[in-house]
C-alpha positions in Angstrom: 255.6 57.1 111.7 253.6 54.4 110.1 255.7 52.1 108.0 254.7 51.7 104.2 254.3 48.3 104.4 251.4 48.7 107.0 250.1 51.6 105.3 249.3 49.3 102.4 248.1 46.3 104.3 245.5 48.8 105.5 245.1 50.3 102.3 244.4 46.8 101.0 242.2 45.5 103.8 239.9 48.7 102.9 239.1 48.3 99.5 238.2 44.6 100.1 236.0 45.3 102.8 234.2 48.5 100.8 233.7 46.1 98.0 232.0 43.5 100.4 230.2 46.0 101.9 228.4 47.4 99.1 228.0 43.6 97.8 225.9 43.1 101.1 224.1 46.2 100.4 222.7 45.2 97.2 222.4 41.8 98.2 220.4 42.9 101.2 218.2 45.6 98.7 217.9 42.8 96.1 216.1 40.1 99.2 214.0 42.3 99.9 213.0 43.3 96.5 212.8 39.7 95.0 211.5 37.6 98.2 210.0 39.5 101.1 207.7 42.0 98.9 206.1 38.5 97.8 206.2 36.5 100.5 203.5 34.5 101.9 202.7 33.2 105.2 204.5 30.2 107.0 207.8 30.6 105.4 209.5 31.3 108.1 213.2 30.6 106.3 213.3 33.4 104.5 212.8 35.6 107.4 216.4 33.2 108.8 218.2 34.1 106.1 217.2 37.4 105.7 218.3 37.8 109.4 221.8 35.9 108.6 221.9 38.5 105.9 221.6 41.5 108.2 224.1 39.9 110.7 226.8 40.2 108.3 225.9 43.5 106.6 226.0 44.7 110.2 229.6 42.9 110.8 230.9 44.0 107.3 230.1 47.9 108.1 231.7 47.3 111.5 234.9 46.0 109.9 234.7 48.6 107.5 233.9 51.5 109.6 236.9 50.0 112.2 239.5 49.7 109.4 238.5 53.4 108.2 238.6 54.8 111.8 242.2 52.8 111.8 243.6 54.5 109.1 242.1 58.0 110.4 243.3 57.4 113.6 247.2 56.5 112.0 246.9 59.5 110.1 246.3 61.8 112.7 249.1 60.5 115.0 251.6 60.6 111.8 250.2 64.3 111.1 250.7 65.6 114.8 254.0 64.0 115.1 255.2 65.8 112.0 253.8 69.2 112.5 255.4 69.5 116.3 258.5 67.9 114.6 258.5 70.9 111.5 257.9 73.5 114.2 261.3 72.4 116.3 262.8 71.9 112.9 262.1 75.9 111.5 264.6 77.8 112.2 264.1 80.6 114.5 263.8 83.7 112.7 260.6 82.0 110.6 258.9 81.5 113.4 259.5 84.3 115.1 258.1 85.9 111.8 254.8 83.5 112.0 254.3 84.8 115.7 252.9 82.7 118.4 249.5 83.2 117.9 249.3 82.1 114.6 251.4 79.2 115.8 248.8 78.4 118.6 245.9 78.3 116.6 247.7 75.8 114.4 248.2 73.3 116.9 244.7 73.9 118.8 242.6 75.0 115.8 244.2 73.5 112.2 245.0 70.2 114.3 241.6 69.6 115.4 240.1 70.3 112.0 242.1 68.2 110.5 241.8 65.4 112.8 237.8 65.9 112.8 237.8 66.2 108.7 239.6 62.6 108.7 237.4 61.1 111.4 234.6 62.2 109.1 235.8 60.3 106.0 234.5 57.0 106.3 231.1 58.3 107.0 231.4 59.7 103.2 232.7 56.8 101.8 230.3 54.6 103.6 227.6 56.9 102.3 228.9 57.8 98.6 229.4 53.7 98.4 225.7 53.2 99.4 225.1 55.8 96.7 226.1 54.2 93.8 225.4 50.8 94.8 221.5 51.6 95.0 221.8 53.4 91.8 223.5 50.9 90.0 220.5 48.6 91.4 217.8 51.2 90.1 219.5 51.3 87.1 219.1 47.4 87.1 214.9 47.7 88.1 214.2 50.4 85.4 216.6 52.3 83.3 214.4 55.1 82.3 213.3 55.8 86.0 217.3 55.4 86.9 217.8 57.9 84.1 214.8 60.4 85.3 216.2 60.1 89.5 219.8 60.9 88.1 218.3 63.7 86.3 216.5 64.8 89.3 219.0 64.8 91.9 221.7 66.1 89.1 220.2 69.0 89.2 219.7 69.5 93.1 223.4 68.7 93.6 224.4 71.8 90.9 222.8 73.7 93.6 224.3 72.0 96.3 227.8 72.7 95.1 227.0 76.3 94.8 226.0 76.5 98.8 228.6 74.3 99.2 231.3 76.7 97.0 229.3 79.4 99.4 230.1 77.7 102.5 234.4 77.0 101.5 234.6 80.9 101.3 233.0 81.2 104.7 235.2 78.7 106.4 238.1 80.8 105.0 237.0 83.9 106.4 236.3 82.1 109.7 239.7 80.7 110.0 241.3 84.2 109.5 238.8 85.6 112.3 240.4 82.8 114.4 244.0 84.1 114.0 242.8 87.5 115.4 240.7 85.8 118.0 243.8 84.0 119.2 245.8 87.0 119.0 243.1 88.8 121.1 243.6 85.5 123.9 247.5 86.2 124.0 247.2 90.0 124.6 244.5 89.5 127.4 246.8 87.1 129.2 249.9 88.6 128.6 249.0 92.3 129.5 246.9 91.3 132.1 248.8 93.4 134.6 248.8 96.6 132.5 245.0 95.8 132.0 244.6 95.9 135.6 246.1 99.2 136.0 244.6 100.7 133.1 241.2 100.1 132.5 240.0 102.2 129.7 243.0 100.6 127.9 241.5 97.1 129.1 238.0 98.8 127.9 239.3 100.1 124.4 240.8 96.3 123.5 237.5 94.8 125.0 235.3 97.0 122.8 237.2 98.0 119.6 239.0 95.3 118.9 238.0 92.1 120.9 234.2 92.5 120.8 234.6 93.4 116.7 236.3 90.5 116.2 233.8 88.0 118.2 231.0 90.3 116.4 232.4 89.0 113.0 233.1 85.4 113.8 229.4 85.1 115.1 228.0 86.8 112.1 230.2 84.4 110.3 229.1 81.3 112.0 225.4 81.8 111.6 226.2 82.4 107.9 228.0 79.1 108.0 225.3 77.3 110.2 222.4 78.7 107.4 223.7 77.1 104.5 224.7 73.8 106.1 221.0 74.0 107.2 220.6 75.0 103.2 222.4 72.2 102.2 220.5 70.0 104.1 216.7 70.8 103.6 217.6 71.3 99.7 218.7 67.6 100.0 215.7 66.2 101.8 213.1 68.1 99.7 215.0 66.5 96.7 214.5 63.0 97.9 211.5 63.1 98.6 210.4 64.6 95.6 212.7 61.7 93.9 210.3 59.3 95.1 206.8 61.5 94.3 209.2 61.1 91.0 209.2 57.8 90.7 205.8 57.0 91.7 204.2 59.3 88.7 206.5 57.7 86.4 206.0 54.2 87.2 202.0 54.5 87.7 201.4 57.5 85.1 203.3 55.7 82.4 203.2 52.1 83.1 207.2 51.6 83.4 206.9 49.6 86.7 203.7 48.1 88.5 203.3 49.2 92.1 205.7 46.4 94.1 208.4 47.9 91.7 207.9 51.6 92.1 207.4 50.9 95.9 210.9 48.7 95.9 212.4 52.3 94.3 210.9 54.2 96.4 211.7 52.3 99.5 215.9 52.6 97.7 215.8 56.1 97.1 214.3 57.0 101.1 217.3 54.3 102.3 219.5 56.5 100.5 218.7 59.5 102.4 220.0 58.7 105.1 223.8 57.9 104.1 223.3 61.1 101.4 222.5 63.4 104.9 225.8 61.7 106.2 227.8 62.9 104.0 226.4 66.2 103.7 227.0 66.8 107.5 230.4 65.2 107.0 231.1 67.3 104.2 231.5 70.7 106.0 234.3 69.1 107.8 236.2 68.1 105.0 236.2 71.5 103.7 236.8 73.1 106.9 239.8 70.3 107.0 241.0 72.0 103.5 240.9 75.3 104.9 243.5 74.1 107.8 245.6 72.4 105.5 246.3 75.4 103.1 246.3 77.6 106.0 249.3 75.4 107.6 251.0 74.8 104.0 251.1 78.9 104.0 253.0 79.0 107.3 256.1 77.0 105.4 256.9 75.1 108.1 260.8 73.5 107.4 259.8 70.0 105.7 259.4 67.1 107.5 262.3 64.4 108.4 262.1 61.5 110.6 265.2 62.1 112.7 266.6 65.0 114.5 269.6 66.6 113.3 273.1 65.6 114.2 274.2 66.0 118.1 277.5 66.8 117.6 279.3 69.9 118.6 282.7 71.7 118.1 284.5 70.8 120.8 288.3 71.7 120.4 287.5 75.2 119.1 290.0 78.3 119.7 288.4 81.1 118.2 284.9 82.4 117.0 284.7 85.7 114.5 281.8 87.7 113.2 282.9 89.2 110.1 281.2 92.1 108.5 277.7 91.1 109.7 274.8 93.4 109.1 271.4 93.2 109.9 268.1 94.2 108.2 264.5 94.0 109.5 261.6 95.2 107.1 264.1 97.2 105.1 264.8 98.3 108.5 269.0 98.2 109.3 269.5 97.2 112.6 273.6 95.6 112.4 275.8 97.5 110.3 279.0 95.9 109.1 280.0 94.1 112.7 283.2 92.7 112.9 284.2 90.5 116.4 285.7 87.8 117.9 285.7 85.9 120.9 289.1 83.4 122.4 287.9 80.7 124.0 288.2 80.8 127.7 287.5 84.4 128.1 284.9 86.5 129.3 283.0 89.4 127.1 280.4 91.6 127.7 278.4 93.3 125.3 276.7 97.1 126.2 274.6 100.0 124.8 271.7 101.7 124.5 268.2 100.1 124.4 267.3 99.1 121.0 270.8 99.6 119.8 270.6 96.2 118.6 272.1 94.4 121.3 270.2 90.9 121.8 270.1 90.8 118.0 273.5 90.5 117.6 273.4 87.5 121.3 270.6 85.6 118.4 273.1 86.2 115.5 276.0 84.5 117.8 273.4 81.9 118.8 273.0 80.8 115.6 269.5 81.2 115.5 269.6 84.1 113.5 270.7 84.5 110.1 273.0 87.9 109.0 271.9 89.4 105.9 275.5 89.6 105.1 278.4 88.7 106.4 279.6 85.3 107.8 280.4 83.6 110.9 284.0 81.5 111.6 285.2 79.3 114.2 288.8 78.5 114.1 289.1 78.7 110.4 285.1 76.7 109.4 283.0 78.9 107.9 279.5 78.4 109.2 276.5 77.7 106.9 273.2 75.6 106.2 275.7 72.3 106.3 277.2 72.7 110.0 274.7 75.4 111.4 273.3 73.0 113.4 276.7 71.7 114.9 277.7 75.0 115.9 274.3 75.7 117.9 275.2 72.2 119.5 278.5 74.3 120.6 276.5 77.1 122.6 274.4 77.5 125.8 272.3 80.6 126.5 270.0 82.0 128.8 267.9 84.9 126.7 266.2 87.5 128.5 262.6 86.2 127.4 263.5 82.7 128.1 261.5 79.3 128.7 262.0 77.7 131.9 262.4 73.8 132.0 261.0 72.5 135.7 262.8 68.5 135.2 266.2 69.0 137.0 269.3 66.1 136.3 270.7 64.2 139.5 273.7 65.8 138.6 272.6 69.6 139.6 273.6 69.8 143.2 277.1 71.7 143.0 275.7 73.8 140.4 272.8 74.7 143.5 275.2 74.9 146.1 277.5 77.7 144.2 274.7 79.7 143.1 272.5 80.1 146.2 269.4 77.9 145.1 267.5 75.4 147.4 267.9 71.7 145.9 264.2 70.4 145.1 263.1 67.2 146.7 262.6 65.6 143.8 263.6 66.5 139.9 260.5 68.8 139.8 260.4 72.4 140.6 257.2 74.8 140.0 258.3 77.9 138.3 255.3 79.6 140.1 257.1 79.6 143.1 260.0 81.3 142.3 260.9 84.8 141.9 262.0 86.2 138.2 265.6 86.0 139.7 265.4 82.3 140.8 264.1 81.5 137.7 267.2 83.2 136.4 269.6 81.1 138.7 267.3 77.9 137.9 267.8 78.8 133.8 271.1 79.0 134.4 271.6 76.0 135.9 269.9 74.1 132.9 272.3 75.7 130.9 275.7 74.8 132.7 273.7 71.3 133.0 274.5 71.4 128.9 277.8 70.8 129.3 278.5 73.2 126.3 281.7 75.9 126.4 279.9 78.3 124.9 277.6 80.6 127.7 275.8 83.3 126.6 274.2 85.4 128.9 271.0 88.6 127.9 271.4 90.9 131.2 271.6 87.8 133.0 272.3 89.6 136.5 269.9 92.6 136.2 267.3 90.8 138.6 269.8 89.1 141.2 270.2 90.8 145.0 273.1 93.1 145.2 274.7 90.2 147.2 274.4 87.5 144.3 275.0 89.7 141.8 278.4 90.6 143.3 279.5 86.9 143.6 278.2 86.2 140.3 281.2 88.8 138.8 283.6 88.2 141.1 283.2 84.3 141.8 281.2 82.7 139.3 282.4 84.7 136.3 286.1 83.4 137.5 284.8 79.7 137.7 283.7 79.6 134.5 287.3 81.0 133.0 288.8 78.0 135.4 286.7 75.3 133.0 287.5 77.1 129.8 283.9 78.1 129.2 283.1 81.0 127.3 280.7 83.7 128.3 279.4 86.3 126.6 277.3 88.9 128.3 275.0 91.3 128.1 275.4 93.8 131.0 274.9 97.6 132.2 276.6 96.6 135.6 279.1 98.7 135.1 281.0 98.4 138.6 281.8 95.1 137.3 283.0 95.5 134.4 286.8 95.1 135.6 285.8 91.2 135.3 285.3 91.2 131.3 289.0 90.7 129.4 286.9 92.4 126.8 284.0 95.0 126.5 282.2 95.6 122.8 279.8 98.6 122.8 276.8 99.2 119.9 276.4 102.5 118.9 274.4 103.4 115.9 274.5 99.9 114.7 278.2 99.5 114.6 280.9 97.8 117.2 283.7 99.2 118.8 285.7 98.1 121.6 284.7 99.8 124.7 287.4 97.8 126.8 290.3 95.6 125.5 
C-alpha cells in the first residue's frame, strides 16, 4: 500500500499545481482580454508571448492532469489490493452467505466503477477549477453581469441536480439488475449440462427469468442514457443563453461596450467546454458511489496489511467438539454434538444425505462457526484469538473443492504411492484429468501441507475399485505410520474395518456407530 508519506508528497504536489494552473488560466483569459482584442499590426511580440503563455498553460495542465492520473492510478492499486485481501480475510460462512455471484460482480463490476469514477476525477477538478477561475475574472469585468450569469446558470444547475438526483436512483436500480444478471451468467455455465438435456428448462430460464432481467436493465439503461443526454442539452442551452445574456445586458443597458461583452462572451463559451467535462464525468462518480455502498453493504472483514499468523498446533493430543449445535435460517441442522478425535487415528464420519454431515467436516475445519457449543484441543479452547492457528493445524480436501495446478518439487513420492503420472514441469491442466485424478491431485496438495490434521468429504467415492481398495488398506495405514489424523467422510462400508472409530448423524445428533 502507498505509504503516507508519499501520499502527501502527492497530495502536496496537487494543490500547487491546481493553483498554478488556474493562475495560467486567468493569466491566459486576462492577455487576451487586455492586449490581443486591441492589438494593432506589426507587433509581432505579443503574439511571442502570448505563445510562451500557451506553452506553459499546456505544460501546467499536463503536470496537473499526470499528478491527478498518479494519484487515481495509486488509489486504484491500494483499493484492488484491499478488497481481494478483505475477501481472503472474511471468514467463510460470510461469504458463503454473500454467494458467488454477488462476489463476482464486485470484483468485475464495483472494481471497474470505481476505478473509472477515479480516473474521471481530475477531469472535474480541472473543469470545476476553470469554473471559478473565469467567474472570479467576470466578476472582475462587471459585477452586475457576474451577478446576472450566476443567477442564470444557478437556476439551470437546480434543474440539473434534479436529473442528476434522477439519474443516482437509476444507477442503483441498474447495479441490483447486475447482481441478477450475474447470477443468470453463473446458472448458464454451471447447469450447462442439465440445460443440454433439458431444453424447455434451458427455455423457461432463457425466457422468464434471463430475458426479464436483460429486458429491465435495457429499459434501465436507456433511462439512464436520456437524462445524461438531459443533463447535457440543458447545460448547453444554458450557456448559450448565458451569453445572449450578457450581450443584452451589456448593449441594452450600457454596463460594458462591445470588446467587453464580447471578452465575456468569449469566457462563458470557454467555459462550456470544461462544464460538459464534468457533466459527462459526473455520471461516473455517481455510478462510483453506487459501487462503493454496494461493497460497504457486503461487510467485507476490514482491511489489515499483513496476513494472519502462520503458526499451527503442532504437539497436540486431542481435539473435542462439545455440545455443538447448528442453525441455518432458524433452520437446526447440528443438535447438541459431542466428539473427539486422538491424534494419530483414523475416523470416519456416515449418514444419510442432508443429515448434516459436511456441516459438521466445515465446523471441524474451522471455517464454520457453531451457534453453541465450543471446540478444544488438548485443554485450549478455540475462539476469535487462536482460530486462525488451529485452521493452520488442518488440511482438507471438501467435496466441492478448488484445484491448485502449481505442484512443489517435493511431490514425487506422494505421485508414486497414489497412482498419478508426475507432470513434466510444476504445471498440470485440470481439464485433462478425470473428477477422480483431480481427487488424487487435491490430495496431494494437501499432504504437500505438511499438516497432521487430514480431512477427507467422500474422498474415495470417484476412485476405481482398485485405487479405492489401496487407499483403505494402504494409504489409510500410512498415514497412521506419520501420526496424521484423518477424518472421513465415507459410505464405503466394506472398509470400514480400517476406521478405529465410526460416528454416525442421525436426526442431527452423533452416536458412535463403531468404537
Amino acid at each position: 500500500m502507498l505509504k503516507l508519506k508519499n501520499k502527501n508528497l502527492i497530495l502536496s504536489a496537487i494543490t500547487l499545481l491546481s493553483v498554478f494552473y488556474s493562475a495560467l488560466n486567468l493569466a491566459v483569459l486576462a492577455f487576451i482580454n487586455r492586449y490581443l482584442l486591441n492589438i494593432t499590426s506589426g507587433e509581432y511580440g505579443l503574439i511571442l508571448y502570448f505563445i510562451i503563455l500557451l506553452l506553459l498553460f499546456f505544460i501546467a495542465s499536463l503536470a496537473f492532469r499526470y499528478t491527478i492520473s498518479l494519484a487515481s492510478q495509486n488509489y486504484i492499486y491500494d483499493m484492488r489490493l484491499s478488497i481481494i485481501k478483505r475477501i481472503l480475510d472474511t471468514d467463510y460462512h460470510h461469504t458463503r452467505q454473500i454467494g458467488r455471484a454477488k462476489l463476482i460482480a464486485l470484483l468485475s463490476s464495483d472494481i471497474a466503477s470505481i476505478t473509472n469514477g477515479f480516473v474521471r476525477i481530475p477531469e472535474i477538478l480541472q473543469g470545476g477549477l476553470v469554473a471559478i477561475v473565469s467567474f472570479f475574472y467576470i466578476l472582475y469585468l462587471s459585477p452586475i453581469l457576474a451577478f446576472s450569469v450566476f443567477i442564470w446558470l444557478g437556476f439551470g444547475a437546480i434543474l440539473c441536480l434534479y436529473f442528476i438526483k434522477k439519474l443516482y436512483n437509476l444507477f442503483k436500480q441498474h447495479r441490483k439488475n447486475e447482481d441478477r444478471l450475474y447470477k443468470n451468467y453463473e446458472t448458464s455455465i454451471d447447469a450447462h449440462k442439465e440445460f443440454s438435456l433439458n431444453l424447455k428448462r434451458a427455455a423457461d430460464f432463457f425466457n422468464l427469468k434471463f430475458r426479464l432481467n436483460v429486458q429491465d436493465m435495457r429499459k434501465n439503461m436507456l433511462s439512464i442514457d436520456f437524462y445524461q443526454s438531459l443533463v447535457s442539452n440543458w447545460v448547453s442551452m444554458m450557456t448559450l443563453g448565458a451569453v445572449g445574456l450578457v450581450i443584452y445586458l451589456s448593449l441594452g443597458f450600457e454596463l460594458l461596450d462591445m470588446a467587453g461583452a464580447v471578452t465575456i462572451s468569449i469566457i462563458i463559451l470557454f467555459l462550456r467546454a470544461p462544464l460538459m467535462m464534468v457533466l459527462f464525468a459526473y455520471p461516473s462518480i455517481i455510478k462510483s458511489k453506487v459501487a462503493a455502498q454496494k461493497i460497504k453493504s457486503l461487510e467485507l472483514a476490514a482491511y489489515k496489511e499483513e496476513f494472519d499468523t502462520y503458526k499451527s498446533f503442532d504437539n497436540w493430543q486431542r481435539i473435542e467438539l462439545r455440545n455443538i449445535s447448528f442453525s441455518y435460517e432458524n433452520k437446526l441442522i447440528l443438535d447438541n454434538i459431542n466428539m473427539r478425535l486422538d491424534r494419530g487415528e483414523c475416523l470416519f464420519l456416515i449418514g444419510e444425505n442432508g443429515s448434516g454431515k459436511s456441516t459438521l467436516f466445515l465446523i471441524l475445519a474451522g471455517l464454520l462457526k457453531p451457534s453453541s457449543g465450543e471446540i478444544y484441543i488438548d485443554d485450549v479452547k478455540i475462539d476469535s484469538s487462536n482460530i486462525q492457528i488451529y485452521k493452520n493445524t488442518i488440511s482438507a480436501v471438501f467435496s466441492e473443492f478448488y484445484l491448485f495446478s502449481d505442484i512443489e518439487n517435493d511431490a514425487k513420492k506422494w505421485f508414486e504411492l497414489l497412482e498419478f503420472r508426475a507432470p513434466n514441469d510444476s504445471q498440470i491442466d485440470p481439464q485433462n484429468l478425470s473428477q477422480g485424478q483431480k481427487k488424487r491431485l487435491a490430495l496431494i496438495n494437501a499432504l504437500l501441507e505438511n499438516r497432521n490434521i487430514l480431512l477427507l468429504d467422500e474422498w474415495a467415492a470417484d476412485q476405481d475399485p482398485h485405487f479405492r481398495a489401496k487407499f483403505y488398506t494402504e494409504i489409510l495405514k500410512l498415514f497412521k505410520q506419520q501420526k496424521i489424523t484423518v477424518f472421513a467422510i465415507s459410505h464405503d462400508d466394506r472398509y470400514f474395518k480400517y476406521a478405529d472409530r465410526i460416528y454416525e448423524l442421525i436426526d442431527r445428533k452423533l452416536i458412535n456407530y463403531l468404537s
